[in-house]
Structures are given as C-alpha cells and as structure tokens.
C-alpha positions in Angstrom: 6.6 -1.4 -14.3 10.4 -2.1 -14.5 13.3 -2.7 -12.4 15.4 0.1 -10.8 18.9 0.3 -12.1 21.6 2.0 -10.3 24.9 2.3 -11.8 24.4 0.0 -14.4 23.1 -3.2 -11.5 19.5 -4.1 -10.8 18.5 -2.5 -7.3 17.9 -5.6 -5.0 15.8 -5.6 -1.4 17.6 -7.2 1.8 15.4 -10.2 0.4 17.1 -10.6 -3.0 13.8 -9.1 -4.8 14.6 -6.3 -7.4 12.8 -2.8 -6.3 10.7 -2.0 -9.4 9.8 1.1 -10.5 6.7 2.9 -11.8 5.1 6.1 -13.2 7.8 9.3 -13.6 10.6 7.0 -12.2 10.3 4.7 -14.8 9.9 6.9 -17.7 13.3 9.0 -16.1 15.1 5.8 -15.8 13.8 4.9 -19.6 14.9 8.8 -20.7 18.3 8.3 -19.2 18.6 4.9 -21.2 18.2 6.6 -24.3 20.1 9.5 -23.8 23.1 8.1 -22.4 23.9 5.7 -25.6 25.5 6.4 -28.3 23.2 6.8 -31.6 24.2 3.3 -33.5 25.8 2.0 -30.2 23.8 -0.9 -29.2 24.1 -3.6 -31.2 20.3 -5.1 -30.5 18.8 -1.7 -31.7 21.0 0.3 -33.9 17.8 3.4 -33.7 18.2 3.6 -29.8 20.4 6.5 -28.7 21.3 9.9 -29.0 23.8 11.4 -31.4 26.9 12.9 -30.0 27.1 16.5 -28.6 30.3 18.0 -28.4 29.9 21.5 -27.9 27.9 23.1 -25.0 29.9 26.7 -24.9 26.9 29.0 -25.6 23.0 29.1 -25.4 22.8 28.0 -28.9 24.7 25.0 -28.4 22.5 23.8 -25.4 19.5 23.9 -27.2 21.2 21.5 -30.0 22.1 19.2 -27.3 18.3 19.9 -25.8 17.0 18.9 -29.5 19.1 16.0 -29.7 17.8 14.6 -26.6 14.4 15.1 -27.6 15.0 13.2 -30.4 16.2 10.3 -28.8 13.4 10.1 -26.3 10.8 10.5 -29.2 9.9 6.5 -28.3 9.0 7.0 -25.3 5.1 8.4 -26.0 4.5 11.9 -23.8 7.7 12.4 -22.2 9.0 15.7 -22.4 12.5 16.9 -21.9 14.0 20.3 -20.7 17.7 21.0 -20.3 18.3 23.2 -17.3 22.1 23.7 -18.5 24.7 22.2 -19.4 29.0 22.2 -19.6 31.5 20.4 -21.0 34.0 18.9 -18.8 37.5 17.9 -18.8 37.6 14.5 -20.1 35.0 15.7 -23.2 32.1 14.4 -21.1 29.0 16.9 -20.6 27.9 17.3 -17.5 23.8 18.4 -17.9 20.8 18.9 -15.6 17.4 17.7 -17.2 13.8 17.6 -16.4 11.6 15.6 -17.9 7.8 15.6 -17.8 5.1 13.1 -17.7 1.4 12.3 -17.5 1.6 15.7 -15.1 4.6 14.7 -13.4 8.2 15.9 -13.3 11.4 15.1 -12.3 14.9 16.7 -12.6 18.5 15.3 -12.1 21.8 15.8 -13.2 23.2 13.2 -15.8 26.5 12.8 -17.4 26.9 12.0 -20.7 29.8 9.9 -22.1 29.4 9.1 -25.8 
C-alpha cells in the first residue's frame, strides 16, 4: 500500500488522512516514479531513473524510448510496460501514452516526460 501523489503532494481526505493506494494504482504511480527521473538524478539512489530520450520522430525511435522505460521499471517485479505512442514537443519534452500491466491488470495514461 502507498500514498497517492498528485502533482508531486500527497492526496489528503477532508479529514487530513492521506488516500492510499493499492494493487495497479500503486504499481502505475511506482512506474511513473521511475520513469519520470532522470537516470543518475536522485541523489538517494543514483540507479533509479530512466535515461534520456530525445528523439521520438519515427517507429524506431519509440521503441528505444519503449526499451528505455522498460528498463527503468525493471525493479518493480512483473510490471510490464507498453508505449501506445509518443511525440516530442516544443519545449524538448515528450509527450507519451503508456500502459502498463500487472498481476492481470492494466492501466493506461498519458505522461510527460521532462528530463
């Protein structure tokens, strides 16, 4: 079980109680932890992270970006990962929809990544 974080705040009840999370939410909330930080970012684990994608332009290019987010997840025992596609923005960002699987379950959602 863990806590549900929403834009980077724990998510609180009208009580003050943080709203914990279990099964497929928690593994996609774990997922997007790793695959939204920098490879070598965080200074209390140097191994957690994903390393920088900066071209999405073609199918090729996509699947790199799906390998490298497999990678990072790799921890986190029987989640899978699928890319669904993905585009680089303005601002260098990529802009990517993901599915990942678990223990049966499934659930997709559009992340973006800012290494």
């Amino acid at each position: 079980m863990d806590v549900r974080i929403n834009n980077g705040d724990m998510v609180l009840r009208d009580t003050g109680e943080p709203v914990y999370i279990d099964g497929i939410e928690e593994v996609f909330q774990q997922v997007l932890l790793c695959i939204s930080v920098k490879k070598g970012g965080f200074e209390y684990d140097k191994e957690l992270g994903c390393c920088a994608v900066t071209d999405v332009s073609g199918e090729r290019q996509v699947r790199i970006l799906e390998a490298r987010l497999r990678e990072a997840i790799l921890p986190i025992k029987g989640a899978e990962l699928f890319v669904n596609y993905a585009w680089e923005l303005v601002d260098g960002s990529i802009r990517t929809e993901i599915t990942v699987k678990y223990n049966d379950k499934e659930k997709t959602g559009e992340v973006i990544l800012k290494w």
